[in-house]
C-alpha positions in Angstrom: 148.2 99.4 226.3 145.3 98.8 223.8 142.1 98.5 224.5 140.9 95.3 226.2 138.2 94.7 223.0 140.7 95.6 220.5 143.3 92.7 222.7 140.6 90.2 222.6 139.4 90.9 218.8 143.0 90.4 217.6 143.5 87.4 219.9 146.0 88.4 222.0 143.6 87.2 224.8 142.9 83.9 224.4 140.9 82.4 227.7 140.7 79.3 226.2 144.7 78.8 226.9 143.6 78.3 230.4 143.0 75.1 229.8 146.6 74.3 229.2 148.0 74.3 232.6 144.6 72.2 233.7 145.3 68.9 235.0 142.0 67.8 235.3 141.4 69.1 231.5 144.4 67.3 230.1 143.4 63.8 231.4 139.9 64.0 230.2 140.7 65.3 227.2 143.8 62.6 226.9 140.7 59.8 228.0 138.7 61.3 225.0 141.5 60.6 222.5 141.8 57.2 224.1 137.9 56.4 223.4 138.1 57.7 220.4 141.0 55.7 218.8 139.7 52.5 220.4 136.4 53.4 219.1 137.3 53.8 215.7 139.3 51.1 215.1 136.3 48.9 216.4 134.1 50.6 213.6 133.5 49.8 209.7 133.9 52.6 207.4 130.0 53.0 207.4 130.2 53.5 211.1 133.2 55.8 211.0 131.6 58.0 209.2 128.6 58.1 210.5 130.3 58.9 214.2 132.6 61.7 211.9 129.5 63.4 211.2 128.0 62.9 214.4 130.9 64.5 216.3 130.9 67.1 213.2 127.9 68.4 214.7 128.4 67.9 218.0 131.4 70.6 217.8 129.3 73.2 216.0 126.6 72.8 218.7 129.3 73.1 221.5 130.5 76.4 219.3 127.2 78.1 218.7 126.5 77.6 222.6 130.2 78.1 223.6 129.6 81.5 221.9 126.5 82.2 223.3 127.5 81.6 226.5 130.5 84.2 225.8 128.5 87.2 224.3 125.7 86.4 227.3 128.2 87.0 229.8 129.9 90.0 228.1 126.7 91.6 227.9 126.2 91.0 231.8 129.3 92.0 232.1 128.7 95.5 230.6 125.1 96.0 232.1 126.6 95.2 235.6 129.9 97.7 234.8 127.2 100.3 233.6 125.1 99.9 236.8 128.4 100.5 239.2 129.3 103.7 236.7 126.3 105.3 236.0 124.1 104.0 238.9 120.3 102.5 239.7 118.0 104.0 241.7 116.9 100.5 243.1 120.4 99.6 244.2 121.5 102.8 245.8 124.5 102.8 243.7 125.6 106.5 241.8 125.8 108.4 245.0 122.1 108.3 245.8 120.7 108.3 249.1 120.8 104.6 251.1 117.7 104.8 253.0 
């Protein structure tokens, strides 16, 4: 088995994929598409493109946080795996004494 960075780098992990067995997830996302056709045939082309760009940057926000949120928690993750491993003194963890 490879490493789990070297699985997730490649993208044999995918968490996202999750999301593909998620009812809840499919309807919304199936009541965004709805909006969103409706929406736009309700719209000029000056309008269209002006929610195109909108939505444009809505997506790269959601990415830039989407990936903050990620590398936050992997970060947390490895400060909390190094705590249990190597130990802290104010938790009582490495084989220290508890009292």
């Amino acid at each position: 088995m490879q490493s789990i960075i070297k699985e997730l780098y490649y993208g044999n992990i995918r968490p996202e994929e999750s999301y593909d067995s998620n009812k809840s997830y499919a309807k919304a996302a199936r009541v965004q598409r709805d909006a969103y056709e409706k929406l736009s045939q309700s719209l000029g082309e000056t309008e269209k493109e002006l929610l195109e760009n909108f939505l444009e940057a809505k997506a790269k926000i959601e990415s830039i946080t989407n990936f903050d949120t990620f590398s936050y928690a992997l970060r947390f993750g490895v400060l909390l795996m190094a705590e249990i491993f190597i130990g802290n003194e104010n938790t009582g963890a490495g084989g220290g004494s508890n009292g």
